[in-house]
Legacy VTK file of the C-alpha trace (Angstrom):
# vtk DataFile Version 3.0
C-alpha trace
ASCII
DATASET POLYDATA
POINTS 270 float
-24.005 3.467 -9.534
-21.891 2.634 -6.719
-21.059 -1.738 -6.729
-21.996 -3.000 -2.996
-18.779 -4.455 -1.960
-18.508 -8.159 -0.947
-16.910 -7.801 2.056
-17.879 -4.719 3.769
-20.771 -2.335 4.255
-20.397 0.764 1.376
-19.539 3.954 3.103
-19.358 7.390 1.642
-16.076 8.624 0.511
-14.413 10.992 2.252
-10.927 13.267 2.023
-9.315 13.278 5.723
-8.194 16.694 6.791
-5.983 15.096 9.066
-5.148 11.900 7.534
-3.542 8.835 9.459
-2.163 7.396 6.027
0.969 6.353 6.414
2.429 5.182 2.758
0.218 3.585 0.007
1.446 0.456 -1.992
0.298 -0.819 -5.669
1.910 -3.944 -6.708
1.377 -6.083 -9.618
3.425 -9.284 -10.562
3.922 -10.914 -13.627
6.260 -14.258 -14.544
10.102 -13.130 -14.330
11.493 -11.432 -17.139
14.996 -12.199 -18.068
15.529 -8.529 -19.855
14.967 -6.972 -17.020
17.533 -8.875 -14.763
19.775 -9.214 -17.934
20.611 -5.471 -18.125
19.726 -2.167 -16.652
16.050 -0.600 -17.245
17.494 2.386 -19.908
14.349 2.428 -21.875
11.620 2.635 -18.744
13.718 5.292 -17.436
13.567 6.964 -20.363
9.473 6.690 -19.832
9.031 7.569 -16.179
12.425 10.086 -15.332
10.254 13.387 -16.600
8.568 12.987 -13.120
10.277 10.445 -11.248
14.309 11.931 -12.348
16.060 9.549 -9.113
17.164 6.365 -9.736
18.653 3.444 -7.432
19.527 -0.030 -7.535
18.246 -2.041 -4.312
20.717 -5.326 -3.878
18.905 -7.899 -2.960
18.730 -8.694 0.594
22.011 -10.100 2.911
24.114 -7.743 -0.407
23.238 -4.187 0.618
26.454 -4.030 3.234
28.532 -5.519 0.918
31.947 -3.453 0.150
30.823 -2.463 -3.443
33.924 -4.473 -5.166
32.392 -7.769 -2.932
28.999 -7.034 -4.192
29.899 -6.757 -7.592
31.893 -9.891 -7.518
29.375 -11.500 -6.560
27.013 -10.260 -9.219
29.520 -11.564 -12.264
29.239 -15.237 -10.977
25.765 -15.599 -11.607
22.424 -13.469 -11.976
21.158 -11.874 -8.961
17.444 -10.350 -8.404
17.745 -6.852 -7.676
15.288 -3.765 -8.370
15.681 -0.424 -9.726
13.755 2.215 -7.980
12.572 5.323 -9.493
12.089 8.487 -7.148
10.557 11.502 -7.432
12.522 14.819 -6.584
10.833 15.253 -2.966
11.257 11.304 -2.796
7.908 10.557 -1.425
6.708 8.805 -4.242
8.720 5.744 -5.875
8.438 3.379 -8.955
9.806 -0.001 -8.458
11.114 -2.984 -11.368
11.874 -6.096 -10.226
12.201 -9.129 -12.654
8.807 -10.190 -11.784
7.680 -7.406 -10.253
6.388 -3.567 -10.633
5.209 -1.456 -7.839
4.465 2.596 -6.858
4.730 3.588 -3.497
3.990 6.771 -2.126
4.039 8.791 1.265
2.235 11.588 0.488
-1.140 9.979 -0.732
-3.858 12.653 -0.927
-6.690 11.261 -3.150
-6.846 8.425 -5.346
-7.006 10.189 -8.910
-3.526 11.477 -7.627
-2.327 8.176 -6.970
-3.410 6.331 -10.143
-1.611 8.837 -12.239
2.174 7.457 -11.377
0.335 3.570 -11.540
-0.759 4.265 -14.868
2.590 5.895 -16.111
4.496 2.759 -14.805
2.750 0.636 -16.211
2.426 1.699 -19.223
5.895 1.850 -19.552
6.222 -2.263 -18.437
3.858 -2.877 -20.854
5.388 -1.083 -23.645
8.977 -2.297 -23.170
8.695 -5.744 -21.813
4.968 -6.634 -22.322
4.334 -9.207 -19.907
2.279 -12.133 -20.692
0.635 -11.486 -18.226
-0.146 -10.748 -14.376
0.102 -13.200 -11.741
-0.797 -10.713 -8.782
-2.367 -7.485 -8.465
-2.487 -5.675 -5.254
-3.068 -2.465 -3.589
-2.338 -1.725 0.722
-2.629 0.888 2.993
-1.034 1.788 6.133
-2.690 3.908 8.536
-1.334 4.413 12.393
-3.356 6.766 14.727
-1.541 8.478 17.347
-4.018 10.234 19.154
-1.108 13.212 20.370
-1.407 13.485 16.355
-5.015 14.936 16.703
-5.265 16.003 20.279
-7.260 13.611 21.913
-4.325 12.080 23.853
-5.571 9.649 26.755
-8.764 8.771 24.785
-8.768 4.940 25.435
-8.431 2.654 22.496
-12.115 1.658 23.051
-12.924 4.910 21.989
-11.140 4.933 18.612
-11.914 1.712 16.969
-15.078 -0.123 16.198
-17.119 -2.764 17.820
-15.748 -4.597 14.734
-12.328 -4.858 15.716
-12.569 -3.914 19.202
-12.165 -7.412 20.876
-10.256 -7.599 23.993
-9.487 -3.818 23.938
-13.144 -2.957 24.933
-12.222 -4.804 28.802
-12.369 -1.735 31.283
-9.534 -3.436 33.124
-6.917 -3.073 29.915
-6.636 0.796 30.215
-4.395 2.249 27.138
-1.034 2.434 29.869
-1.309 -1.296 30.290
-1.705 -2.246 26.920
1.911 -3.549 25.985
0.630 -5.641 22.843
-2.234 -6.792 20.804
-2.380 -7.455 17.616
-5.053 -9.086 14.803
-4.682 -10.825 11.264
-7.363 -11.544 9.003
-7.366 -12.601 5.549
-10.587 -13.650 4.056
-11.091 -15.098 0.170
-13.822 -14.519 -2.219
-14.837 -18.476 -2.614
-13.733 -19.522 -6.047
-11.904 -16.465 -7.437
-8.352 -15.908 -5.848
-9.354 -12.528 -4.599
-8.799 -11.664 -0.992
-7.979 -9.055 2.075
-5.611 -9.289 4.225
-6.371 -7.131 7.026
-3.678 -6.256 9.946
-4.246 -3.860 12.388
-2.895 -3.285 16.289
-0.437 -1.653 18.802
2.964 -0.321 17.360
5.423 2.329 18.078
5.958 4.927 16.341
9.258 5.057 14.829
12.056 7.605 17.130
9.473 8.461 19.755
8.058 6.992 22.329
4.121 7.037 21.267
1.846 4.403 20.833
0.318 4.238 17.653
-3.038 1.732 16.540
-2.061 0.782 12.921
-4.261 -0.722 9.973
-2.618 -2.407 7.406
-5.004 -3.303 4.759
-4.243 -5.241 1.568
-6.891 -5.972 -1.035
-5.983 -8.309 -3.975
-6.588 -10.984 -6.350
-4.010 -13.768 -7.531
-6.620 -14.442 -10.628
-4.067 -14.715 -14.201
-5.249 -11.062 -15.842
-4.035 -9.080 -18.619
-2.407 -6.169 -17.767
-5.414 -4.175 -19.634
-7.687 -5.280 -16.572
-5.289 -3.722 -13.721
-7.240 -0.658 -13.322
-10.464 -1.740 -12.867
-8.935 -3.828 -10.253
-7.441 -1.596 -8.239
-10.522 1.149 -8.690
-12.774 -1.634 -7.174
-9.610 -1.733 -4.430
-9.325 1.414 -3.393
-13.317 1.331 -2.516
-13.084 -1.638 -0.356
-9.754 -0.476 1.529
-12.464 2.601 2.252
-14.677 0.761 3.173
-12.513 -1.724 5.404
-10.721 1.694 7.217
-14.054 3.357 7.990
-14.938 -0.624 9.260
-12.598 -0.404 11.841
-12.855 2.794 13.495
-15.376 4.708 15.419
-17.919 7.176 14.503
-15.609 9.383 17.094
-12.319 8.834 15.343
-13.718 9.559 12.076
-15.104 12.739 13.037
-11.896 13.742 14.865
-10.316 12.717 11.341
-11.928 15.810 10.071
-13.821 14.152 7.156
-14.691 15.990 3.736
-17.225 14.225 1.494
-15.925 13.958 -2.007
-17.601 13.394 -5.455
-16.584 10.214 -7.544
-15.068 11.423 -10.568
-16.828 10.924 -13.665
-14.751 8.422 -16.464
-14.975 8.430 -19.514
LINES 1 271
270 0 1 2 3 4 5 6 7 8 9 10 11 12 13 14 15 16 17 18 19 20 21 22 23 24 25 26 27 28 29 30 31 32 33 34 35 36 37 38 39 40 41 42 43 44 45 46 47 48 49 50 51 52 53 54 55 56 57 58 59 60 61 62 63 64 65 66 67 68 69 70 71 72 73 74 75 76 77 78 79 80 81 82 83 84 85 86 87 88 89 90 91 92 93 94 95 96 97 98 99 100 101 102 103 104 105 106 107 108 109 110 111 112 113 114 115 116 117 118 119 120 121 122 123 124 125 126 127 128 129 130 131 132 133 134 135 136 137 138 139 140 141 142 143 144 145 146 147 148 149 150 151 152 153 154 155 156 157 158 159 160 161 162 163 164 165 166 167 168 169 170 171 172 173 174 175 176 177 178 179 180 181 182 183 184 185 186 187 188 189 190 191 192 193 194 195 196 197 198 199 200 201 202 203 204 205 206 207 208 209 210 211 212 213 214 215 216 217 218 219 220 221 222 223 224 225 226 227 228 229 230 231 232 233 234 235 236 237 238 239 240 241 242 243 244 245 246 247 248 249 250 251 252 253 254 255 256 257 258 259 260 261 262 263 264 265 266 267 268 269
C-alpha cells in the first residue's frame, strides 16, 4: 500500500517518453571526516571504479584557476576542503566525496531503480571505509526545465503548461509568454517537529547557448533529522514519491499528456 504523502496529493507513477529531467541529485552529509581530507580516497575508488573508472579532484572554490604549482602551494600550508569526483565512462553519472559530504549525480535519469543502484554502491563504500557516525542531512532534487520547442507545442502560453497551483501571476491574459522577462517562486515548507522539508523552486530561465525560454522546477525533498546511515534508503524511496508527486503538482493535465506519460508498476522489495 501506497503512504499518502504529507504534502501533496498521491499521483500515479509514470515513465515520461519525453522527459523534461534535467540532472538528478542525492546528497547525504555526515560530520567531517579528517581521513578523507587527510589523504586521497584509494580504497573507495577501489569500490566504485568497476563502473564509475574517471576520477577528478574539484579545488575548492576561488583555487580552480590557480597555476597548478600556486594551488599546490597553497594546499601544503594548511588543509583545504576539496572533493574527489567519480565519473562514469559516458560521464553522465558522477559520485562525489567531500569531507562531510557524499553525493551521486546523474544526467541521464530514466527510472528510479536505475538511480538507486549507483546511491547504494556509494554508499556502501562510505560506510565501509570511513563509517560515519552518522548523517546530518539527507537529500534528494530534481531539475526539470520545459521548453515547449522541446515537444512541439511552441507558442503555447505558460498558462497552459503549469497548474492552477503554481500558476499565480502567469494566468493574467495581459502577460503573454513574449513579455514575460522574469518570474520566479520559492517555497520551502517543514513537517512541524521533524526537520523534514521541500524546497520547491520553479520559474523562467534560459536555456543554456540558445536563446529559448525554458519554465524550470527545482524540487528538493529532505530531512536534517540525525539518522544512521542504515535509514538512507527508506528516506529517499519516500523522496522520490513526493518529488512525483510535487512535479505532477505543478503542471497541467495538458503538459503531462504532451509529456507522453507511461504508467509504471512499483517494484516489489524484498
Amino acid at each position: 500500500m501506497i503512504e499518502r504523502d504529507e504534502f501533496f496529493p498521491n499521483s500515479e507513477r509514470v515513465i515520461y517518453a519525453r522527459s523534461p529531467l534535467v540532472q538528478v541529485i542525492c546528497q547525504i552529509r555526515f560530520p567531517k571526516i579528517l581521513r578523507i581530507e587527510a589523504s586521497p580516497p584509494a580504497d573507495f575508488q577501489d569500490q566504485v571504479r568497476d563502473l564509475y573508472p574517471i576520477v577528478e579532484q574539484q579545488l575548492p572554490p576561488g583555487m580552480q584557476d590557480l597555476p597548478p604549482e600556486v594551488a599546490k602551494m597553497l594546499g601544503a600550508a594548511g588543509p583545504l576542503k576539496s572533493q574527489y569526483q567519480f565519473l562514469s565512462q559516458d560521464r553522465a553519472t558522477t559520485i562525489a566525496l567531500a569531507p562531510d559530504a557524499l553525493s551521486v549525480t546523474s544526467s541521464n535519469y530514466s527510472r528510479w531503480e536505475d538511480f538507486e543502484a549507483p546511491v547504494k554502491l556509494a554508499i556502501d563504500a562510505l560506510s565501509n571505509i570511513y563509517k560515519p557516525s552518522f548523517l546530518t542531512r539527507i537529500g534528494l532534487r530534481y531539475q526539470n526545465a520545459v521548453v515547449p520547442g522541446d515537444f512541439g507545442i511552441e507558442g503555447s502560453p505558460w498558462a497552459a503548461l503549469l497548474s492552477k497551483n503554481v500558476l499565480g501571476g502567469l494566468a493574467h491574459p495581459g502577460f503573454s509568454n513574449d513579455r514575460i522577462t522574469e518570474a520566479f517562486s520559492v517555497v520551502r515548507a517543514m513537517l512541524p517537529g521533524q526537520q523534514e522539508g521541500i524546497l520547491l523552486q520553479h520559474g523562467l530561465g534560459q536555456r543554456e547557448n540558445g536563446p529559448d525560454k525554458a519554465y524550470v522546477f527545482d524540487i528538493d525533498c529532505y530531512t536534517e533529522k540525525q539518522n544512521d546511515v542504515a535509514s538512507t534508503h527508506s528516506h529517499l524511496r519516500r523522496f522520490n514519491a513526493r518529488a512525483r508527486y510535487a512535479f505532477r503538482w505543478c503542471i497541467s493535465d495538458f503538459l503531462h499528456d504532451t509529456l507522453g506519460p507511461k504508467p509504471v508498476a512499483e517494484m516489489v522489495r524484498h
